[in-house]
C-alpha positions as CSV (number, residue, x, y, z in Angstrom):
1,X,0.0,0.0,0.0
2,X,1.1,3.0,-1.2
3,X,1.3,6.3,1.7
4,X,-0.3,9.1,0.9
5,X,2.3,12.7,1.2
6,X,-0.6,15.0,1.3
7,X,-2.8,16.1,4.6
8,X,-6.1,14.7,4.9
9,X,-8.4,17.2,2.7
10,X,-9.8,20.3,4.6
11,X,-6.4,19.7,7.2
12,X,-3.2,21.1,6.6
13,X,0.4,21.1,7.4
14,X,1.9,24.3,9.0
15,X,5.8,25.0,8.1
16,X,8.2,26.7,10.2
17,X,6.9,30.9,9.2
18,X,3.7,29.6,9.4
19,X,4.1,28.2,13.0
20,X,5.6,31.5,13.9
21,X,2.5,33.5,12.6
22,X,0.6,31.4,14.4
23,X,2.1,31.6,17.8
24,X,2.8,35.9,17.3
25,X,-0.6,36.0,17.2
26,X,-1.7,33.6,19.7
27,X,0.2,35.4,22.1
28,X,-1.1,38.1,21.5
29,X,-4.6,36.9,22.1
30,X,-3.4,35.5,25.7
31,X,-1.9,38.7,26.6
32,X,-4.6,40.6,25.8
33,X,-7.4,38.1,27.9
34,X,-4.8,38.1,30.2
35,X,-5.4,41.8,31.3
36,X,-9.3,41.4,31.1
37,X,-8.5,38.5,34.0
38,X,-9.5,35.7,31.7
39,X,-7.8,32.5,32.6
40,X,-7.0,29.7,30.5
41,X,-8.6,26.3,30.4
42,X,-8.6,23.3,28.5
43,X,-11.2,20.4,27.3
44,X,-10.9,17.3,25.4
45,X,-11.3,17.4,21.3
46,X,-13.2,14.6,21.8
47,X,-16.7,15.2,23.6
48,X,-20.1,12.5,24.4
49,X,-22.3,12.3,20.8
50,X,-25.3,13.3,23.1
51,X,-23.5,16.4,24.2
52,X,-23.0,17.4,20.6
53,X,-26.2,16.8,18.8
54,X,-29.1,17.7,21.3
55,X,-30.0,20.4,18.3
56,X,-28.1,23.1,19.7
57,X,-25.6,23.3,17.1
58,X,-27.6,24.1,14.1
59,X,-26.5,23.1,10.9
60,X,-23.0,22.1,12.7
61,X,-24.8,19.0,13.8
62,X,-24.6,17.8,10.0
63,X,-20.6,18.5,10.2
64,X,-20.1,16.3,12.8
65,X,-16.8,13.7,12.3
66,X,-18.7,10.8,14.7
67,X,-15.9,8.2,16.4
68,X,-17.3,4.8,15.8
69,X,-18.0,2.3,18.7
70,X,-15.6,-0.8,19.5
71,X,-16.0,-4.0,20.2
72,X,-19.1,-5.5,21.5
73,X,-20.6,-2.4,22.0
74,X,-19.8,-1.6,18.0
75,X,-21.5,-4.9,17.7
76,X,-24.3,-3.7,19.2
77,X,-24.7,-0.9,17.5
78,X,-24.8,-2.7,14.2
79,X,-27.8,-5.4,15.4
80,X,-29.5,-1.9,15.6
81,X,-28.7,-0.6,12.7
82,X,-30.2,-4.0,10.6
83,X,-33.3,-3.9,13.0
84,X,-33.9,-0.4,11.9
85,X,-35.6,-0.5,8.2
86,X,-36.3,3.5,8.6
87,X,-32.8,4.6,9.7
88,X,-31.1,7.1,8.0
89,X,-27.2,7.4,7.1
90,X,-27.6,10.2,9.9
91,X,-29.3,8.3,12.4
92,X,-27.3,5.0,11.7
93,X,-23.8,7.3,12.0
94,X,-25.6,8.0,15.5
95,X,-26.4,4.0,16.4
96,X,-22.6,2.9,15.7
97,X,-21.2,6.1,17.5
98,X,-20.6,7.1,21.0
99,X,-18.4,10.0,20.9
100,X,-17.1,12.6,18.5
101,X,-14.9,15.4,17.8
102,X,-16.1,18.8,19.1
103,X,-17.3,21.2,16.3
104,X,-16.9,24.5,18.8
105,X,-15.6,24.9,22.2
106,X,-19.0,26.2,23.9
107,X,-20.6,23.0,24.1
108,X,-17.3,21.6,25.9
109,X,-17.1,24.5,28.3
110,X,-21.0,24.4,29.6
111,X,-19.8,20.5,30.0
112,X,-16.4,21.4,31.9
113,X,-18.4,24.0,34.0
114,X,-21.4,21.8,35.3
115,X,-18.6,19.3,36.2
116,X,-16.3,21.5,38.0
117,X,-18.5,24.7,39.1
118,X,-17.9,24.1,42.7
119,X,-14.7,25.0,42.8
120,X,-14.8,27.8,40.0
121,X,-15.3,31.7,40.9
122,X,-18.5,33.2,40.1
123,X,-18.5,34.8,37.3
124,X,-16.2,32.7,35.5
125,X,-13.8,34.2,32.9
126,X,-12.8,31.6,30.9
127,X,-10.3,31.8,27.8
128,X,-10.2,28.5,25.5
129,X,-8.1,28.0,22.6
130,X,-8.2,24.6,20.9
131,X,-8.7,22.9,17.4
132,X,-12.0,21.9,16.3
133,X,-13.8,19.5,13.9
134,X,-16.5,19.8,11.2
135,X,-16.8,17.7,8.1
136,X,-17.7,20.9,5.8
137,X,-16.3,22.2,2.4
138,X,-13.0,23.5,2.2
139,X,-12.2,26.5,0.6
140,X,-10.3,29.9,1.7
141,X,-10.1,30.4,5.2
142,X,-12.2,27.5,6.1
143,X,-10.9,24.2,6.9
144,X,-11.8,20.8,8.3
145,X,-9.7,21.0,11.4
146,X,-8.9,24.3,12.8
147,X,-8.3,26.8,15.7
148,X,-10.8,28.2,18.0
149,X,-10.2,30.9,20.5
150,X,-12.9,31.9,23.0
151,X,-13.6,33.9,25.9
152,X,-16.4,32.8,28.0
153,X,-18.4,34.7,31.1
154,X,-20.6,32.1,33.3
155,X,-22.4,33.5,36.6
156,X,-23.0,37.5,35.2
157,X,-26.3,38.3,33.9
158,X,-25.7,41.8,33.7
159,X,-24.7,43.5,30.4
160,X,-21.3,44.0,31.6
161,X,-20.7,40.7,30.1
162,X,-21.4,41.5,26.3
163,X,-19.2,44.7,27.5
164,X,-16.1,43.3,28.4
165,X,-16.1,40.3,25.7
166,X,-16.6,42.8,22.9
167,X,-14.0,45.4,24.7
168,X,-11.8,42.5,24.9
169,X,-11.7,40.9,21.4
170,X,-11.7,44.4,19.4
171,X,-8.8,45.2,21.5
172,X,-6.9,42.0,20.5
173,X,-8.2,41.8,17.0
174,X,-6.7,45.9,16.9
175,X,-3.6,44.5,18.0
176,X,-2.9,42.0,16.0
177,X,-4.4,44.1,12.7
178,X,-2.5,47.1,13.5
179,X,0.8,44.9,12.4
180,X,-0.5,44.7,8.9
181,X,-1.6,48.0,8.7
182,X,-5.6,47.4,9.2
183,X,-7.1,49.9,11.9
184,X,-10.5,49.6,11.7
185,X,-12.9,46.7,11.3
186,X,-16.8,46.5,12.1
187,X,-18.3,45.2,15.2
188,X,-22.2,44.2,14.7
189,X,-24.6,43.7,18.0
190,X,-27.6,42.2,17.3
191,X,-30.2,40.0,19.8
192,X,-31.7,36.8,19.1
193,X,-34.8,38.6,21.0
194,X,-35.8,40.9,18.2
195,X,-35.1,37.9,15.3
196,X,-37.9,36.2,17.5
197,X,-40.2,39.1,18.2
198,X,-39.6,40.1,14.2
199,X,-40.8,36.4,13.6
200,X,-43.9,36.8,15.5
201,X,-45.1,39.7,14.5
202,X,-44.8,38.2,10.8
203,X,-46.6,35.5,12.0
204,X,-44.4,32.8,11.9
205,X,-45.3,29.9,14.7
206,X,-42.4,29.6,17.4
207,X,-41.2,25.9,16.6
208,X,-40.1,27.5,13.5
209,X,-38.3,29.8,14.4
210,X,-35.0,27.7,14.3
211,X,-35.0,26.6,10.6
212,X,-36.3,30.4,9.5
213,X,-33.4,31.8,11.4
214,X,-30.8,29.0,9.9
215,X,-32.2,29.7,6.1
216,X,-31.8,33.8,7.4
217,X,-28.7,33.5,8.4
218,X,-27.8,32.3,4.5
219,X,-28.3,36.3,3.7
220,X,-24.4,37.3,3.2
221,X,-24.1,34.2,0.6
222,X,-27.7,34.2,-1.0
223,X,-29.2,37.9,-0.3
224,X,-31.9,39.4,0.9
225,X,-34.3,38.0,-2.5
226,X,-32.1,34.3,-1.9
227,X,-33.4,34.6,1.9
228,X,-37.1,34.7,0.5
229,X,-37.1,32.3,-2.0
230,X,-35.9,29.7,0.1
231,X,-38.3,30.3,2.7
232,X,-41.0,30.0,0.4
233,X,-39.5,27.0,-1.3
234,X,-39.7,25.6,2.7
235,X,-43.4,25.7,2.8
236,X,-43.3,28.9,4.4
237,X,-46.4,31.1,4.2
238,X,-45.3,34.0,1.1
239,X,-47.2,36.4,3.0
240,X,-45.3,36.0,6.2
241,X,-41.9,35.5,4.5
242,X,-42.9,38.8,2.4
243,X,-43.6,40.8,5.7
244,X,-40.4,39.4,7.5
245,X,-38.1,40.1,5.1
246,X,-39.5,43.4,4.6
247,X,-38.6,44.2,8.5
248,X,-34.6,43.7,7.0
249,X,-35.2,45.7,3.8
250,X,-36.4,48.4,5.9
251,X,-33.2,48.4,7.8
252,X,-30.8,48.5,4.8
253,X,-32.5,51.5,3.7
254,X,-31.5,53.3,7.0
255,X,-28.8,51.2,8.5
256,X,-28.3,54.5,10.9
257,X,-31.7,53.7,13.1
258,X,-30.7,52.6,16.3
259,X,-32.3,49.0,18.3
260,X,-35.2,51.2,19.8
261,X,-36.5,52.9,16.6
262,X,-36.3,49.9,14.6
263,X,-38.0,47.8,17.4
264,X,-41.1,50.4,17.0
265,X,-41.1,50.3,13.2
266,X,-41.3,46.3,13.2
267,X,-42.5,44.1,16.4
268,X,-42.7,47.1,19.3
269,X,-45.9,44.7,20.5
270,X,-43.9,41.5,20.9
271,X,-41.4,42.5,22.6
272,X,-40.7,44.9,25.7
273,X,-38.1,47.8,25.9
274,X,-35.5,45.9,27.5
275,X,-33.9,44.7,24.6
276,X,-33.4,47.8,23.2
277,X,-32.1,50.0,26.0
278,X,-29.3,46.6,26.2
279,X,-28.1,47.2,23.4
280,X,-28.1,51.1,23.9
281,X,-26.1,50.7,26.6
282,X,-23.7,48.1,25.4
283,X,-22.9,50.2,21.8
284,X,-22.5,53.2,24.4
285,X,-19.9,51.5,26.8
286,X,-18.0,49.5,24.5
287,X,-17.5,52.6,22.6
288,X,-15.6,54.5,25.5
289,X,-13.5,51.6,25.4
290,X,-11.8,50.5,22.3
291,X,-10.1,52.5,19.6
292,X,-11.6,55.1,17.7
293,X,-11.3,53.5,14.5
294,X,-13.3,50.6,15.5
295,X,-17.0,50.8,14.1
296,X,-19.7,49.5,16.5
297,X,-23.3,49.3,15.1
298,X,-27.0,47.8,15.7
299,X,-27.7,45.4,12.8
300,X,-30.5,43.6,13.3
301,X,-29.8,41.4,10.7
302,X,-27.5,39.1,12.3
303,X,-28.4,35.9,13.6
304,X,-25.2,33.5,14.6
305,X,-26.1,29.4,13.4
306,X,-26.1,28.1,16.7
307,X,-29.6,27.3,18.3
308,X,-28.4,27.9,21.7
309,X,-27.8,31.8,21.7
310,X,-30.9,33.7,23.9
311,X,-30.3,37.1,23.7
312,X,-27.0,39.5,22.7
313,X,-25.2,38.5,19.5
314,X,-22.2,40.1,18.1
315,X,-20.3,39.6,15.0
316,X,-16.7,41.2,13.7
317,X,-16.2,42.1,9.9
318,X,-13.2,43.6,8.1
319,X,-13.4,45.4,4.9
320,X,-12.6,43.6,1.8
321,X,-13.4,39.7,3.3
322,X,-16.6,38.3,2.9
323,X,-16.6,36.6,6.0
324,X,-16.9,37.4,9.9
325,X,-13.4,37.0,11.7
326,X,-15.1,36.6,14.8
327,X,-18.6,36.1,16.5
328,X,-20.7,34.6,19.4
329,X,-23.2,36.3,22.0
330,X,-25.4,34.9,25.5
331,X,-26.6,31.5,25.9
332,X,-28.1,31.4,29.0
333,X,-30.0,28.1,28.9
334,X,-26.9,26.1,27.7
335,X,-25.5,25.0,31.5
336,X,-28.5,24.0,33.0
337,X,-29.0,21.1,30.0
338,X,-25.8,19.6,32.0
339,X,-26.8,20.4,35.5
340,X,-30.3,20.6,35.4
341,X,-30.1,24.6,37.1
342,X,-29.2,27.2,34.3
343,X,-26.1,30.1,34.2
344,X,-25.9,33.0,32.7
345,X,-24.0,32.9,30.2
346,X,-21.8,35.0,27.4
347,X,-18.9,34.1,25.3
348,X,-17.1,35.6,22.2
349,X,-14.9,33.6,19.6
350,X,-12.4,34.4,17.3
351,X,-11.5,32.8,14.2
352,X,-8.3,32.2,14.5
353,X,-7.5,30.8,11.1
354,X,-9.0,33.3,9.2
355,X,-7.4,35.8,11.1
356,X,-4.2,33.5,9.6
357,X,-5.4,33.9,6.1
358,X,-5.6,37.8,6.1
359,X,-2.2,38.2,8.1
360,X,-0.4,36.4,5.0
361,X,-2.5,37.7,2.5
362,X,-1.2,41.5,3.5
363,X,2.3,40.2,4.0
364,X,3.0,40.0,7.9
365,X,6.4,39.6,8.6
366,X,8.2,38.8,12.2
367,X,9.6,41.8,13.6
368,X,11.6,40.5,16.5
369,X,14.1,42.0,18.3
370,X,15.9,38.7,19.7
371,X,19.3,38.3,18.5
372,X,19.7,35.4,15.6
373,X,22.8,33.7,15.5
374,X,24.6,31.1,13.6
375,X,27.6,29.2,14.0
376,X,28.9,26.9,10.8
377,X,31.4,24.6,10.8
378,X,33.6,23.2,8.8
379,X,33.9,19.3,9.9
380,X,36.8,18.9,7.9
381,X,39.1,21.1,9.8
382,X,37.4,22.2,13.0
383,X,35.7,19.0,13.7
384,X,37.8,19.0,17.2
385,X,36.2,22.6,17.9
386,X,32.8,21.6,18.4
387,X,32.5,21.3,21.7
388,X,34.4,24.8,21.7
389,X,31.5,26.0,19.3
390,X,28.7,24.4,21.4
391,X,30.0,25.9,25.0
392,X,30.0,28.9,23.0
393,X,26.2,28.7,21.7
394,X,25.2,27.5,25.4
395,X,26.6,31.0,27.1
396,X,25.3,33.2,24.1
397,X,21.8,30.8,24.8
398,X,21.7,32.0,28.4
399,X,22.2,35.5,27.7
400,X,18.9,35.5,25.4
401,X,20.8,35.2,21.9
402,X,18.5,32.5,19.3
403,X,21.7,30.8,18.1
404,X,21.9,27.2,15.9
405,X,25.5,25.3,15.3
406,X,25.4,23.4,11.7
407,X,28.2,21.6,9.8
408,X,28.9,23.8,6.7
409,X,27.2,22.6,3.5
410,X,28.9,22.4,0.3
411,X,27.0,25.3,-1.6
412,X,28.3,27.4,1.8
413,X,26.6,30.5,-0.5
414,X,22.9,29.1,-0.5
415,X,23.3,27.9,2.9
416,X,24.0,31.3,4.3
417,X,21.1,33.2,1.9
418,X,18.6,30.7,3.6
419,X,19.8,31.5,6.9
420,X,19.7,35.4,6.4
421,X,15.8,34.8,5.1
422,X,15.1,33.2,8.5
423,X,16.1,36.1,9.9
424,X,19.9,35.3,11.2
425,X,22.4,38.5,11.4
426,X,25.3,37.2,12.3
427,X,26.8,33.5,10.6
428,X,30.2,32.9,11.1
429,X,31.9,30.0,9.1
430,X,34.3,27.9,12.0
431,X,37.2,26.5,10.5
432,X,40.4,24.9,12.2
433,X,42.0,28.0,13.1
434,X,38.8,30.5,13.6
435,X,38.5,32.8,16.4
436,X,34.9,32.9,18.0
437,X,33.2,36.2,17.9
C-alpha cells in the first residue's frame, strides 16, 4: 500500500513561518485576555455524541466527524442498525457512534463547568483555545480542522458581560491588525430577542423559528431575494416570508436607526423595551473603550447558526473579506442542559485561522528584536572545535541570543542566503583556526 504525502483534505500542514505566525498571534490573544482576568482552560477534542447533537448546534450538527463504537458495543450498535428498516445514514452514524470530535468549544465549556462549578469563581472568565472539527467544504479560510479561540463569562447576567467580551476581542483583534496595517474593522450587536419578536409579529409559529433563522442567516451568501425564495420554497407562508423580510429591507434603507427605533417600526408589540435599551447601553460603553477607529453598530440582521444563543449577539467584519473574523453572544440556557439549574451565560470567539489567512495575504512579517545567531562549521578542519563551538552557543543561549551550530554545507553560498531569510544577522563559518566572535 502505497502512503499518501498529502494532509487529509480540509487539514493542513503548518511549516516553520507559518508556526511562527501562528504563535505571534496567539500570544497576542493570551496577553490581551490576560489583562481582562480571563484565565485559561482546556477540554478534550473529543466530547459524548449526546453532548453534541441535542439540536443546539444548528446546521454544525450535520458536520459532525462521529468516532465509531468498539468492540461488542460496535457490535451492538450494528444489530440496531439492521433492526432499523427507517434509519437514515444520519441516524445510523448515530447507532454505531458514542463520541465525537467537538465542532466548537462552547458546548465543551457548559460541559467542563457543570462538572467542576464548585470549585470555580462566580463569574467565571474563561479563555479557550483549541482545534476543532466539522466535516464541511474546504475552501479559503475555512478548513476541516482548525483553531478556536474563545472567551467565556458564566455567573454574570448583567450587560457588563457582552461589555467586556466585545472590549476585549476588538482590543486584540486591533492589535494583532495594526501589524499589517488594518485599523479599523466593524463590530455588529444584534439580539436573538428581536429575530424572535420580528418572527412573530410576521406570523411565523415559534417551533419555526429555528429553521427560519438558519435559512436567514444564509443572507451574506444568498441575499436578501435568496433569503425569501428559500423560505418560500420551505413551505413557508409567502405572506409571512414577504412581511419578515420586509422588516430587513427596511433596515438597509436606513442602517443609521438605532435597536429602539427599529423595534417600533417592526415588532414594538412582541417585545418589551428591555432589549433595546441593552443594546443602547452596550454600543455606548464599549465605545468609550476601544479605539476610535473601530465601528460598533446595531444590525438587526444578524443571527449566529447556533440554536443555543438567547439574547445578545455580536459579530466582527473587516473590509474587503466576505466573512466574519469573529462572533458569538449569550446563551443562557446552555448549563443547566448539563446540571439541570441554568447560568448565565456569554462568550465571544475568534476565528483564528481566518485571522491566519488575512495576516499572510497583507504580508505580515516577524519583527523580533531577539538576536539570531549562527555558527557553521567546517567538519573537515574544525571537527575538534565543536565542543568549543557548542559551550560557546550554550553562554550566548543564556544571555537570550537564538543561536543554531550546523556543519557547513557544500553550496556554503545558499546555505547562508537561507539563513539570512530566517532572519539570522550574524553567521560565522568555523574552520580549524577560527576565532569565535
Amino acid at each position: 500500500m502505497k502512503f499518501i504525502q498529502t494532509p487529509v483534505k480540509g487539514m493542513q500542514d503548518f511549516l516553520p513561518e507559518d508556526m511562527t505566525l501562528r504563535q505571534h498571534v496567539l500570544g497576542v490573544i493570551r496577553d490581551t485576555y490576560g489583562r481582562y482576568g480571563f484565565t485559561q482552560i482546556g477540554t478534550p477534542v473529543m466530547e459524548h455524541i449526546e453532548n453534541l447533537t441535542g439540536k443546539n448546534g444548528g446546521e454544525n450538527e450535520k458536520l459532525i466527524f462521529k468516532v465509531e463504537k468498539r468492540g461488542r458495543e460496535l457490535e451492538k450498535g450494528l444489530q440496531k442498525v439492521r433492526q432499523s428498516e427507517s434509519a437514515g445514514a444520519d441516524e445510523a452514524g448515530t447507532m454505531l457512534a458514542d463520541s465525537a470530535l467537538r465542532y466548537d468549544l462552547t458546548v465543551p465549556l457548559c460541559r467542563y463547568y457543570s462538572n467542576h462549578k464548585n470549585d470555580l469563581p462566580t463569574p467565571f472568565k474563561a479563555l479557550q483555545i483549541g482545534d476543532v472539527f466539522r466535516a464541511d467544504r474546504p475552501q479559503k479560510g475555512r478548513f476541516r480542522q482548525f483553531t478556536q479561540c474563545d472567551i467565556d463569562i458564566i455567573g454574570d447576567p448583567s450587560i457588563m458581560a457582552e461589555i467586556e467580551l466585545i472590549a476585549a476581542t476588538s482590543e486584540a483583534l486591533h492589535r494583532i491588525f495594526v501589524e499589517v496595517g488594518v485599523s479599523g474593522f466593524t463590530v455588529h450587536v444584534g439580539d436573538r430577542r428581536i429575530l424572535r419578536a420580528m418572527a412573530k409579529s410576521a406570523g411565523f409559529d415559534e417551533d419555526e423559528y429555528d429553521e427560519v433563522f438558519i435559512i436567514l442567516d444564509k443572507m451574506d451568501k444568498i441575499g436578501m431575494d435568496g433569503v425569501r425564495d428559500e423560505l418560500i420554497q420551505s413551505g413557508y407562508d409567502a405572506g409571512k416570508v414577504e412581511k419578515y423580510v420586509g422588516f430587513f429591507r427596511m433596515f438597509r434603507e436606513d442602517e443609521t436607526q438605532d435597536a429602539a427605533a427599529f423595534i417600533e417600526k417592526t415588532c414594538s408589540g412582541c417585545i418589551g423595551e428591555e432589549a433595546g435599551r441593552d443594546i443602547a447601553a452596550i454600543l455606548s460603553a464599549a465605545r468609550a473603550m476601544i479605539s476610535e477607529d473601530i465601528t460598533l453598530k446595531f444590525d438587526p440582521t444578524l443571527v449566529r447558526g447556533m440554536s443555543y444563543y438567547t439574547g445578545t449577539i455580536f459579530e466582527i467584519s473587516i473590509d474587503n473579506y466576505s466573512f466574519s473574523i469573529a462572533g458569538g453572544g449569550r446563551y443562557d440556557r446552555m448549563v443547566g442542559r448539563f446540571c439541570g439549574q441554568d447560568a448565565p451565560a456569554c462568550g465571544f470567539s475568534i476565528g483564528f485561522e481566518r485571522i491566519i489567512t488575512i495576516m499572510r495575504d497583507l504580508g505580515w512579517k516577524e519583527n523580533s528584536d531577539i538576536q539570531k545567531k549562527a555558527y557553521l562549521v567546517d567538519m573537515k578542519s574544525a571537527s575538534g572545535r565543536i565542543t568549543d563551538v557548542f559551550a560557546r552557543a550554550a553562554a550566548e543561549r543564556a544571555a537570550g541570543v537564538r543561536v543554531i551550530v550546523q556543519p557547513l554545507k557544500k553550496n556554503a553560498k545558499f546555505q547562508v542566503e537561507t539563513l539570512e531569510k530566517e532572519g539570522y544577522t550574524h553567521i560565522q563559518k568555523v574552520y580549524g583556526d577560527t576565532q569565535l566572535d
